[in-house]
N, C-alpha and C positions, 0 to 999 in steps of 0.2 A: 423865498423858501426857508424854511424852518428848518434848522441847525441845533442839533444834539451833540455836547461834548461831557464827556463823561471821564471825571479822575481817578482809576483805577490803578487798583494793585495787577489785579486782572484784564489786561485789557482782552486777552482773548474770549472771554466771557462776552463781552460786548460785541466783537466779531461775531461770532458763534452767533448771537440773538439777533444781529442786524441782516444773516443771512437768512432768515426762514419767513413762513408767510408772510403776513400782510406786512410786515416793516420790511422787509424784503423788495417785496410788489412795489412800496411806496418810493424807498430809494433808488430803486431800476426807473421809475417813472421820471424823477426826479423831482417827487412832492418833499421832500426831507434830505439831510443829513445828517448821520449819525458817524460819529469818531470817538476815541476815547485819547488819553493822556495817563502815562503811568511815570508818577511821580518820582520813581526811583533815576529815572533820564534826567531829575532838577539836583541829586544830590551830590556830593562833594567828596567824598571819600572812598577808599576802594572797596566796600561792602553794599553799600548805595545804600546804608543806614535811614529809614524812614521813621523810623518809633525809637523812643525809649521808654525808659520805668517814671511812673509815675509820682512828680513830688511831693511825700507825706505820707507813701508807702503804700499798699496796698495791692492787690494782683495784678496782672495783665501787663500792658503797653500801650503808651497813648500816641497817636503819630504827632509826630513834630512842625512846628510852624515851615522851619526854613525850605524845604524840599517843597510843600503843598504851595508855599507861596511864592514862590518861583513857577511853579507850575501853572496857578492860575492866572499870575502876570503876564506869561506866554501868550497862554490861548487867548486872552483881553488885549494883548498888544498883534495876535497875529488875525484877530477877527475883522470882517469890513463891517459887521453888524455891533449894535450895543450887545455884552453879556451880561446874564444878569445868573449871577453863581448861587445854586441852592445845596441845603447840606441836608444829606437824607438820614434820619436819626428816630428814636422816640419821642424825645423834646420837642419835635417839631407840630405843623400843625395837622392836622387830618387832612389828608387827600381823599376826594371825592367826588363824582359825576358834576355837583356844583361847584364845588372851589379847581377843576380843570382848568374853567377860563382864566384865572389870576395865573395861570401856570403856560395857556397857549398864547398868551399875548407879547410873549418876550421871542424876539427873533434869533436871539443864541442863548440858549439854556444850558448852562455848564454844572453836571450836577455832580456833586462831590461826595463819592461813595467812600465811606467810614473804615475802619478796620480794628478788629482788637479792642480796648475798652472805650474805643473812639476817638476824637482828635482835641489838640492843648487848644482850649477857650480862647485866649487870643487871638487867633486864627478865625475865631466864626465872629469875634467883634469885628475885626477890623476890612475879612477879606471876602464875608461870607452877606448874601443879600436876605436870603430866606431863610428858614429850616422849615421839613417838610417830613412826614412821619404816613406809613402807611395807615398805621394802627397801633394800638395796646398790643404790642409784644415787640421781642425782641429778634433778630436776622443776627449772621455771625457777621454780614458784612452788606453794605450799601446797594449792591448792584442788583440783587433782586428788586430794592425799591428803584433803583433807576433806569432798570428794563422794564419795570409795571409803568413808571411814568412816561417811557418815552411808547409805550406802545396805548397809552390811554390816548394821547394826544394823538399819535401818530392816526390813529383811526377814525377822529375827528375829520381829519382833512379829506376835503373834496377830491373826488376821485381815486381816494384809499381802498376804498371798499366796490367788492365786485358791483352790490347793489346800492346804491346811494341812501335807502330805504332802512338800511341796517343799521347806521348809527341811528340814527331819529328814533327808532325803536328797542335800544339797549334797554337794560332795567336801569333804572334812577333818571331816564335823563328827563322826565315829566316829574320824578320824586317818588316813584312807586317802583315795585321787584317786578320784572318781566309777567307775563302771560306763561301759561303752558305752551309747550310744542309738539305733535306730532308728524309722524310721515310714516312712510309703508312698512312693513304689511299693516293692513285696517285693524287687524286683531291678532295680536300677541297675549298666548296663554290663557287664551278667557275673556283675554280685556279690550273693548273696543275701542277707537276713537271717539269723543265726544259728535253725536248726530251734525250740529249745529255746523260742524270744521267740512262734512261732507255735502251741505242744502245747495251752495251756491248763492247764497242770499250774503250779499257784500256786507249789509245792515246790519244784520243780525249777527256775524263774524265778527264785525269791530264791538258788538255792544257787548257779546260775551267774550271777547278778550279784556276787551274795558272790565269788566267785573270779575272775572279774574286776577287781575293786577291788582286790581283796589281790593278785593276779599284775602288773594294772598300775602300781600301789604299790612294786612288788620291781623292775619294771623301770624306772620313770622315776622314781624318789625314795625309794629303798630306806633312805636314812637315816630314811625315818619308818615304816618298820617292827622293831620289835626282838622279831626272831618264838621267841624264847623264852618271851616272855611271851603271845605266841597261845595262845587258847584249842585245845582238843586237834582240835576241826571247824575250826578255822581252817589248823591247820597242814598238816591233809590236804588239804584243799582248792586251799591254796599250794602244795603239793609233788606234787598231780596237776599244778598249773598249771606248776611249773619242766619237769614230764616232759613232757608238751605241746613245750612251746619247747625242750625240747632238742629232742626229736622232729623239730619243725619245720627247728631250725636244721640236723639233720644231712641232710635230706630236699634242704633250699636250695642242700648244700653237693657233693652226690650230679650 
């Protein structure tokens, strides 16, 4: 079972997330484990002192080696599994539907959520395995990235999800953005469902979701197509879809 530990300032945060749906469902099944560690329990003095000011001046507070590494020597000396400790930051490297797998293959994932101008360098040479970044921007603090990752994984696992059918068909997990969705009523304000969602013809349903993924992929994120390497049904499919929107755009423009 896959084990979540999680170094917060906050641990009630991590509570709070591990009680609601599907990380919820999963840890009542007993597909996971989620906990966290709050750092200020490792430190030494009556204030439980975690940060100081930064050497060489400058704003904020950087948290300190001694209390974090104490911390994570803990949860590594109290695990029955290998951990392997990631630090969630900007520096880090992009998380996403493909690099998940380097992230579900470790059976105790101790992820070290940040605070304040982030933590003394030291600390990520010598105690830290990874660094790991949602994206190009900034958070005030780690745990929104470490509640995005324990619930990207957590959904992966067999038996997470009501229909086993749902992860297989996220957006990214083929390299392309979702399909459209509908459901009831058939027509809201004018606007119908697509005919094709209502035939019954199984076929013809996968063909046009299929070309909706790949046509909406070409128009909001075309760098994650590189349609040379499309299969030969895929390219037809995109290049009905480009004749379409030209179609459309010169119709708009009429």
């Amino acid at each position: 079972m896959p084990r979540f530990t999680v170094v917060t300032l906050f641990p009630e945060l991590i509570e709070a997330f591990a009680g609601v749906g599907i990380v919820r469902r999963a840890c009542e099944r007993g597909l996971v484990a989620i906990d966290s560690v709050n750092p200020r329990q490792f430190t030494t003095d009556a204030r439980a002192t975690v940060d100081d000011s930064p050497y060489g001046g400058g704003p904020g507070m950087v948290m300190s080696v001694p209390p974090l590494r104490r911390a994570i020597a803990a949860i590594r000396e109290g695990s029955e599994q290998a951990v392997h400790v990631a630090y969630l930051s900007p520096q880090g490297k992009t998380i996403s539907q493909r690099t998940l797998p380097e992230l579900e293959r470790y059976p105790h994932l101790c992820l070290l959520a940040g605070r304040y101008e982030g933590v003394d360098e030291r600390l990520l040479e010598r105690d830290v395995d990874s660094e790991w970044s949602l994206g190009d921007f900034v958070l005030s603090g780690g745990e929104i990235a470490a509640m995005a990752v324990i619930d990207a994984l957590t959904r992966r696992l067999p038996g997470a999800l009501g229909d086993e059918r749902s992860a297989s068909e996220d957006s990214f997990e083929d390299g392309l953005l979702d399909h459209p969705h509908y459901t009831r009523p058939e027509v809201v304000d004018g606007q119908a469902v697509p005919p094709v969602l209502l035939s019954g013809n199984h076929a013809e349903i996968a063909r046009w979701r299929r070309q909706q993924a790949l046509g909406r992929t070409w128009l909001r994120r075309p760098e994650l197509i590189d349609e040379d390497r499309l299969e030969p049904a895929d390219r037809a499919l995109l290049a009905a879809f480009k004749a379409l929107s030209a179609a459309g755009s010169k119709g708009r423009r009429s």
